[in-house]
C-alpha positions as CSV (number, residue, x, y, z in Angstrom):
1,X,114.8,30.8,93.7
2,X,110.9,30.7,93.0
3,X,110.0,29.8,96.2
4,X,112.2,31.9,98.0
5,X,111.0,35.2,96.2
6,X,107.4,34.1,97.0
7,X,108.0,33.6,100.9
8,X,109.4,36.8,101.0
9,X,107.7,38.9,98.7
10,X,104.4,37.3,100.8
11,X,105.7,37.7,104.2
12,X,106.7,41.3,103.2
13,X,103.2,42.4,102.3
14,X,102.0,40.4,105.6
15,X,100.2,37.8,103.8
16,X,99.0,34.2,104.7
17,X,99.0,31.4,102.2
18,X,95.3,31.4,102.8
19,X,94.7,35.0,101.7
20,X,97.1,34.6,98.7
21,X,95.7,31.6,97.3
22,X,92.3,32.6,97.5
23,X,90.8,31.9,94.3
24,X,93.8,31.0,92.6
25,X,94.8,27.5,93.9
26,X,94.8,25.5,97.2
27,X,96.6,26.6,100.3
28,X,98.6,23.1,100.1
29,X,99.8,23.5,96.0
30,X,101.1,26.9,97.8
31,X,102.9,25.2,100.2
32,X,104.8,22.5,98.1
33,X,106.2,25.3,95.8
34,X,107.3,27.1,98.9
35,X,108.8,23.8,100.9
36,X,110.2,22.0,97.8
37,X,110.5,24.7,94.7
38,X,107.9,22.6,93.2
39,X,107.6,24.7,89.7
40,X,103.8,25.9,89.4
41,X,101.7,25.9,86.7
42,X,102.3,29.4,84.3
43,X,98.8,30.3,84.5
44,X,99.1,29.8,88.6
45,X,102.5,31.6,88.1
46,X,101.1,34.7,86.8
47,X,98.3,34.9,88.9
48,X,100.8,34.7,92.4
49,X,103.0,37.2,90.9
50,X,100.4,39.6,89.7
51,X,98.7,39.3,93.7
52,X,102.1,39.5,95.3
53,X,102.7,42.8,93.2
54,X,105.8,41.5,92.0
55,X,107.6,43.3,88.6
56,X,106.9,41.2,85.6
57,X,110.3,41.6,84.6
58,X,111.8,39.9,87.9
59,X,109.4,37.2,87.9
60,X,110.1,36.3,84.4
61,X,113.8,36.1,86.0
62,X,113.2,34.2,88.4
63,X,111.5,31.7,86.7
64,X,114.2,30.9,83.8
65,X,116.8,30.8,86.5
66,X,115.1,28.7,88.7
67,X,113.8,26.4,85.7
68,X,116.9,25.9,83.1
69,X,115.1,22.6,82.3
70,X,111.5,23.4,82.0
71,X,110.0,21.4,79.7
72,X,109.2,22.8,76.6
73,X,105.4,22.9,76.9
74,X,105.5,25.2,79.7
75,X,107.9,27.8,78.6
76,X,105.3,28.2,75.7
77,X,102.3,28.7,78.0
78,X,104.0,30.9,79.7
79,X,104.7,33.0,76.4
80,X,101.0,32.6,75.5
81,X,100.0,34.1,78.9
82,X,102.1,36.5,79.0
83,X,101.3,37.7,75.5
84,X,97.7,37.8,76.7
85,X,99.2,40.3,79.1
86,X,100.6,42.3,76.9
87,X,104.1,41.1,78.0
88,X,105.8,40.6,74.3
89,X,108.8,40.6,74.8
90,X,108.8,38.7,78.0
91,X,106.9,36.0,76.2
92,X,109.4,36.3,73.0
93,X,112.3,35.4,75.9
94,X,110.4,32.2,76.7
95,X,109.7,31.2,72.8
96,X,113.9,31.3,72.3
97,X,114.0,29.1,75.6
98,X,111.7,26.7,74.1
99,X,113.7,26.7,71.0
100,X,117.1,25.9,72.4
101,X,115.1,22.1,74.0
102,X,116.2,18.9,72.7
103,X,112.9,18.1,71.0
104,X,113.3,21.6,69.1
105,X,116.7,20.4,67.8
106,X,115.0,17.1,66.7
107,X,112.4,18.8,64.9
108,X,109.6,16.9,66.9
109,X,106.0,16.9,65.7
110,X,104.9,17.8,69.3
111,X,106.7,20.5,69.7
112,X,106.4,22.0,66.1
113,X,102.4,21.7,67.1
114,X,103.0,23.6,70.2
115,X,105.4,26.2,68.5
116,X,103.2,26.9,66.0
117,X,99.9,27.4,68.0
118,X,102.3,30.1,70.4
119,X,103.3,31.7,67.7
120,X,99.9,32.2,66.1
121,X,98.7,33.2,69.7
122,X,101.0,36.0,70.0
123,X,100.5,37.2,66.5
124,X,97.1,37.3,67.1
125,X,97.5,39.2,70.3
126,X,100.0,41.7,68.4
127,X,96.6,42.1,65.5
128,X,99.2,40.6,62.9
129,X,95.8,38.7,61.9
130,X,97.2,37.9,58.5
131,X,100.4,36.8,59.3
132,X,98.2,34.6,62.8
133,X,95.7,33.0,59.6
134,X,98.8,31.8,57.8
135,X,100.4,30.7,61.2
136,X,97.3,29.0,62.0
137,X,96.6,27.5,58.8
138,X,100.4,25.8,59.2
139,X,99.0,24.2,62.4
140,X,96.3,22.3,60.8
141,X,98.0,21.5,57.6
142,X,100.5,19.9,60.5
143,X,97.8,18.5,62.7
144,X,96.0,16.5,59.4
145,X,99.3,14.3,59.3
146,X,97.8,12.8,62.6
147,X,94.1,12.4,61.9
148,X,93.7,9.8,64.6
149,X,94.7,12.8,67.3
150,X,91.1,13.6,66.7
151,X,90.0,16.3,69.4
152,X,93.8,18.5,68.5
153,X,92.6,18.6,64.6
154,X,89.1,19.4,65.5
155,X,90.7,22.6,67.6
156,X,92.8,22.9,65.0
157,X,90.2,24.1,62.2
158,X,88.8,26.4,65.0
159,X,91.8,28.2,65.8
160,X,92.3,28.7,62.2
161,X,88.8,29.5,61.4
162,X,88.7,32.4,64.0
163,X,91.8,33.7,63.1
164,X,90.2,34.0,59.1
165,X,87.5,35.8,61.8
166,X,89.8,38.5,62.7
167,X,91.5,38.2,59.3
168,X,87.9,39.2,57.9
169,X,88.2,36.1,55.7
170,X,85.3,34.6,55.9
171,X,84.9,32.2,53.2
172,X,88.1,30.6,54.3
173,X,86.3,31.1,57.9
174,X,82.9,29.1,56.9
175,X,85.4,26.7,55.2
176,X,87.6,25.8,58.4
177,X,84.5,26.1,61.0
178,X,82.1,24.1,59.0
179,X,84.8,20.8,58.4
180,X,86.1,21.4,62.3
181,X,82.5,21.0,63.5
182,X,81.4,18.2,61.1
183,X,84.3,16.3,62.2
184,X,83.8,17.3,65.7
185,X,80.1,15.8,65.3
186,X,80.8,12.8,63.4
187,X,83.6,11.2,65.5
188,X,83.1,8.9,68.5
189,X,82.5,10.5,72.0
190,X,84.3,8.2,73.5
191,X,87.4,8.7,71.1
192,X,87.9,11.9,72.8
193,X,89.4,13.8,76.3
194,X,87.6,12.1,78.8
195,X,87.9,15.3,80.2
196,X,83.9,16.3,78.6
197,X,84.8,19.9,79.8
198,X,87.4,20.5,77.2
199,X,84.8,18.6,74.2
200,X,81.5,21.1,75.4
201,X,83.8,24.1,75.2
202,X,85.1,23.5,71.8
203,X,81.4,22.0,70.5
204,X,80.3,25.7,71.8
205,X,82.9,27.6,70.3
206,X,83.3,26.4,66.9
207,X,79.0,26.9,66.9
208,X,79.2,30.3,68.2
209,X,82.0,31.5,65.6
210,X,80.4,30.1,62.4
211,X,76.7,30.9,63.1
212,X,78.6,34.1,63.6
213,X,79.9,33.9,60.1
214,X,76.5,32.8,58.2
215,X,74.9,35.7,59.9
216,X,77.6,37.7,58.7
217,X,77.1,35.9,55.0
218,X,73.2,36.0,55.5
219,X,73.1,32.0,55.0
220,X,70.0,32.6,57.8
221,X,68.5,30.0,56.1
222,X,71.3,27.2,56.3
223,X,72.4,28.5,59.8
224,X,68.7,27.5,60.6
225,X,69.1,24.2,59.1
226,X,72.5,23.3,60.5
227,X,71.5,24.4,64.5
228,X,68.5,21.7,63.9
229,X,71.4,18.9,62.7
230,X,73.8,20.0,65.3
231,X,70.9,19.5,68.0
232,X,69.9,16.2,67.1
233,X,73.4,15.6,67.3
234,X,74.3,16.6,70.5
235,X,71.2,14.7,72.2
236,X,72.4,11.4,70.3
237,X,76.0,12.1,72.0
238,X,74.3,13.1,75.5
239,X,76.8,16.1,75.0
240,X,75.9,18.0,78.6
241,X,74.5,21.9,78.5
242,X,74.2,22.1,74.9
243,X,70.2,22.8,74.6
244,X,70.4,26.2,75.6
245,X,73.3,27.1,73.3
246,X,71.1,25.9,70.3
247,X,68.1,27.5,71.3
248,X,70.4,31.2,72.0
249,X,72.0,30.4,68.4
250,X,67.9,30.1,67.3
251,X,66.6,33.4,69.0
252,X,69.8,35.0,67.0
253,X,68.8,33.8,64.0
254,X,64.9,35.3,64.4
255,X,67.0,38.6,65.1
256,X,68.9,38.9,62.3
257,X,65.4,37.9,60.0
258,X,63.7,40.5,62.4
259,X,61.4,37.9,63.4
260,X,61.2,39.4,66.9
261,X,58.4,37.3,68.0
262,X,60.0,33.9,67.7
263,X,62.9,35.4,69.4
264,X,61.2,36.7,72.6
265,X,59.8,33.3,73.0
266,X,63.1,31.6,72.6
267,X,64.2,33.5,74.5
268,X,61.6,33.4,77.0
269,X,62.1,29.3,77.4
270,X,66.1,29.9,77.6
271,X,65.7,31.7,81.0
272,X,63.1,29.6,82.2
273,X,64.9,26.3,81.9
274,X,68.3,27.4,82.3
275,X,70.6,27.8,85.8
276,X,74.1,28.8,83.6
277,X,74.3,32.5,84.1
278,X,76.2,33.0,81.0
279,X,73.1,31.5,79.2
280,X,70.5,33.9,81.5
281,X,73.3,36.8,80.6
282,X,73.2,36.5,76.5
283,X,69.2,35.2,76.9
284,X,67.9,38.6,78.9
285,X,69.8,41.0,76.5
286,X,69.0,39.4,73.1
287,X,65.5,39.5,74.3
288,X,66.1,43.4,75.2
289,X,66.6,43.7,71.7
290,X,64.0,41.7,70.4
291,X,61.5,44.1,72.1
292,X,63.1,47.2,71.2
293,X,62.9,45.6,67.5
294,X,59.0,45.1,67.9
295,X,58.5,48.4,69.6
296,X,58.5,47.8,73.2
297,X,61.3,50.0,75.2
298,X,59.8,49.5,78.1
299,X,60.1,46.1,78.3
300,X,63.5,46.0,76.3
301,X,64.8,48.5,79.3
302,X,63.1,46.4,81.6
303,X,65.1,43.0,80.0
304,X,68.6,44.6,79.3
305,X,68.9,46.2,83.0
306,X,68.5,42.8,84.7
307,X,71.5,41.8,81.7
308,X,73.5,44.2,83.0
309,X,73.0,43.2,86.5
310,X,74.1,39.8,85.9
311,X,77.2,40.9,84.4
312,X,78.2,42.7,87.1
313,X,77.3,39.7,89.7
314,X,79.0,37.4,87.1
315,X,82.1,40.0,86.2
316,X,81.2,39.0,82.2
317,X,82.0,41.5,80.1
318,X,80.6,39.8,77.0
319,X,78.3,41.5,74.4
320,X,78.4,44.6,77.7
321,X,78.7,47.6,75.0
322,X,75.8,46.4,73.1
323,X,73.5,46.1,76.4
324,X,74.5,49.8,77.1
325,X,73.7,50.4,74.1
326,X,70.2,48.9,73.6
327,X,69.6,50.5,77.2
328,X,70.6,53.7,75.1
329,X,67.7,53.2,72.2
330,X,65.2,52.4,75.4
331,X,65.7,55.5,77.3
332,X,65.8,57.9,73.9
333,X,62.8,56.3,72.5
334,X,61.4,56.5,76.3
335,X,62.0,59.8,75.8
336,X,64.6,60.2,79.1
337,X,67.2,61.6,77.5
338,X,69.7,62.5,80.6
339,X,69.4,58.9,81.3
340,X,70.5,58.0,77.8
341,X,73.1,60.5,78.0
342,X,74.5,58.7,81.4
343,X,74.7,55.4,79.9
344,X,76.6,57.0,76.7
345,X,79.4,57.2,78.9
346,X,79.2,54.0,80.3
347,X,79.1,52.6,76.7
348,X,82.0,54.7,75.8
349,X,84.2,52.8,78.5
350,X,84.3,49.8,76.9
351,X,86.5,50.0,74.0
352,X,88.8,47.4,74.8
353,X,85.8,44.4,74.8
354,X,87.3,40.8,73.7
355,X,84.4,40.4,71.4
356,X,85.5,43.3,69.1
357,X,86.1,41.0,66.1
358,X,82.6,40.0,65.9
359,X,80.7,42.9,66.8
360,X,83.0,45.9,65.1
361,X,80.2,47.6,64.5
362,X,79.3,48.6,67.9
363,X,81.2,51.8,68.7
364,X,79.6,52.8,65.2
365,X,76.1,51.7,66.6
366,X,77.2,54.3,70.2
367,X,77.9,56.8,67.9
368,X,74.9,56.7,65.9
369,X,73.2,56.7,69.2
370,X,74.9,59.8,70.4
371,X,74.0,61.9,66.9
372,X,70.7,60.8,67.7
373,X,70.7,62.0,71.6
374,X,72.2,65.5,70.1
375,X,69.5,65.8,67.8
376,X,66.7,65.3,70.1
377,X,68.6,68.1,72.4
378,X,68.8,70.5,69.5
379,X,72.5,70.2,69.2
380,X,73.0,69.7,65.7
381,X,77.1,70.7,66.0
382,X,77.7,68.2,68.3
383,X,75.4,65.8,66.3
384,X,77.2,66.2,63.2
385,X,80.9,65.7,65.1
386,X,79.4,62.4,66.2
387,X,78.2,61.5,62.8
388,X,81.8,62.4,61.3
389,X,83.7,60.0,63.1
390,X,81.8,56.9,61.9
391,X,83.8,54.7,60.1
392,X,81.8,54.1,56.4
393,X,83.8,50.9,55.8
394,X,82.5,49.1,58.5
395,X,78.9,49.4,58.4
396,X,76.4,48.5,56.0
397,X,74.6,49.2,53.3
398,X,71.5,50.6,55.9
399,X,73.6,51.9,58.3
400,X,74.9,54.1,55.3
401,X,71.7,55.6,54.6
402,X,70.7,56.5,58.2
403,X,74.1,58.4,58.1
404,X,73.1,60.2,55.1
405,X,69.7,60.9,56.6
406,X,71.1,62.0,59.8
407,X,73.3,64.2,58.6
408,X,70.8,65.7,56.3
409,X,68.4,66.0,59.3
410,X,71.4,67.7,61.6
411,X,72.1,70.4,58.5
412,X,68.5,71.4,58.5
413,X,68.6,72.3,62.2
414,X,71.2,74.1,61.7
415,X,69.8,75.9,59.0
416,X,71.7,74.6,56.1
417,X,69.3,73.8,53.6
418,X,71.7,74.0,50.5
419,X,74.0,71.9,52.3
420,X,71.6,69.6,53.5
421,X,70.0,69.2,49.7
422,X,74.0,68.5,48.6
423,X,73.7,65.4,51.4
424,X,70.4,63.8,50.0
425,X,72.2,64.2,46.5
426,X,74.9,62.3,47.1
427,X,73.5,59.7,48.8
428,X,71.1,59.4,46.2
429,X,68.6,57.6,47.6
430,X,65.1,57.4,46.7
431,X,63.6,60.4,48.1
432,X,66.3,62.7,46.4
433,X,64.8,60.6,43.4
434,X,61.1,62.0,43.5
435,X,62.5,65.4,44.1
């Protein structure tokens, strides 16, 4: 049935194999699912359907028709890809599917693994991040039965230490992350994938989430300590690609101490020595803001425009909001305000980034930045709308004062001076104090 939906669906939009493989898979994987109904891969399925404009709802369909005996594994990638999609209920079809398979009836450890990480995924997707932690936290209290499955229990304390991420547990976070990685460091290479692909990508993952925690924490001090360990570790294991990771995690460290000098010259070496464009992406706009922190917006414009360049070239939407907005604080401190007021809309468009769990607090910083454009235009209304929509509970303690300050600064243009007396009052901050 698959393979007859794809000829014709193909040959109906006058497309070659060529032309609807490229950059999906090869022209002969194409050609074995259309001359034998070889099932393809769920990730491959999606992609084909999606090209060949075909109804979610039909392909789902056709595929549980066509596949009454899929195995079990791939009915739940399916229904993690689809969730990724936003196809719930589609992916909720091929969960039952799973659940009616042999190894479901006979409760096997396998398949409670692989039942258990789906439906964590699709909570997660949902943002049921309570009910994902708990879901996740099931799949490693499971996956420590089997301690010699090494690599699986070392993705397991990820995947439950990001969920406590988006949970905003982070103790339970630091506590997952930091026993994931330690294992993950201490164990064998060569009692791993072979596959070194799959060991890199969780080494930089788990690092990347709980730096992000003890930044969040403020452990700057034992984040410091722990990058040093981790690279000494990674040369001993000749673990490919993993200098420049370190040395990123290093230059964000100097940011959040403000020591912007160290960071510019991490920063500096990571683009110099370094031919992964992700690397050259997160290196030029952390180093955009480390000029802007020491005063420089010429430079930091100069730094975060070739960033955004290279996510375009790259299509990388990572950490893309917070280059448009330090390109913001260049132009307004530049003093080229329509130009600010041009990227402001750019900012504004993405809202839907997949790093919103660790940087929440950057539609705050865009709107901060627009009370601030408003101001310097004399619009004090508008200022004051911006300023009204920031969410208090998500900022901190500093951010809190600039609001206070900015609002107080927004009433005075606007003449309010009993009003804007109220505002340093109730923020009662030091100044109000020596009045």
């Amino acid at each position: 049935m698959l393979a007859k939906i794809i000829i014709r669906q193909r040959q109906a939009l006058s497309m070659t194999q060529e032309q609807l493989t490229s950059e999906i898979c090869s022209r002969s994987y194409l050609s074995k699912i259309e001359s034998n109904g070889m099932t393809p891969n769920p990730r491959i399925m999606i992609k084909l359907g999606e090209k060949l404009d075909l109804c979610m709802t039909d392909w789902v369909e056709f595929y549980l028709q066509g596949n009454s005996g899929a195995h079990y594994k791939d009915l739940f990638l399916l229904a993690r890809v689809l969730a990724r999609n936003g196809h719930f209920d589609h992916a909720s079809r091929f969960v039952a599917k799973a659940e009616e398979s042999a190894e479901a009836l006979d409760n096997d450890y396998p398949y409670q693994c692989e039942r258990l990480a789906t439906e964590g995924h699709i909570l997660a997707m949902l943002e049921d991040h309570p009910r994902a932690l708990k879901t996740y936290q099931d799949l490693l209290t499971l996956r420590k039965r089997r301690p010699s499955q090494r690599f699986e229990l070392a993705q397991a304390y990820y995947t439950a230490g990001n969920a406590a991420i988006y949970a905003g547990d982070y103790d339970q976070a630091l506590k997952d992350l930091f026993v994931g990685l330690s294992r993950l460091l201490c164990d064998d290479p060569d009692s791993m994938p072979q596959d070194s692909k799959r060991i890199v990508r969780l080494h930089h993952l788990m690092t990347q989430a709980l730096m992000h925690v003890l930044y969040t924490k403020q452990q700057h001090r034992f984040a410091d300590a722990l990058l040093q360990m981790i690279l000494a570790r990674w040369q001993e294991m000749s673990v490919p690609g993993n200098v420049p990771v370190i040395q990123l995690a290093e230059g964000t460290n100097h940011l959040h101490t403000g020591d912007y000098g160290s960071a510019i010259q991490v920063y500096r070496q990571v683009i110099s020595v370094t031919d992964d464009p992700v690397h050259t992406i997160c290196a030029y706009s952390n180093l955009g803001l480390a000029y802007l922190g020491q005063g420089e917006p010429a430079r930091a414009l100069a730094s975060l425009e070739t960033a955004w360049d290279l996510h375009k070239d790259h299509d990388y939407f990572l950490s893309r909001r917070r280059v448009a907005n330090g390109m913001i604080r260049s132009y307004i401190d530049l003093g080229h305000l329509d130009q600010a007021g041009e990227r402001v809309t750019i900012a504004d468009s993405f809202v839907d980034e997949g790093t919103a769990r660790y940087e929440p607090t950057l539609p705050q910083e865009t709107l901060f930045l627009k009370a601030e454009l408003e101001l310097r235009r004399a619009r004090p209304g508008k200022a004051l709308c911006h300023l009204q929509n920031i969410n208090p509970d998500v900022i901190n303690d500093a951010a809190k004062q600039m609001l206070s300050f900015m609002k107080t600064e927004a009433l005075l243009q606007e003449g309010q001076v009993e009003g804007a007396l109220i505002q340093i009052s109730e923020a009662r901050t030091p100044l109000w104090k020596d009045l």
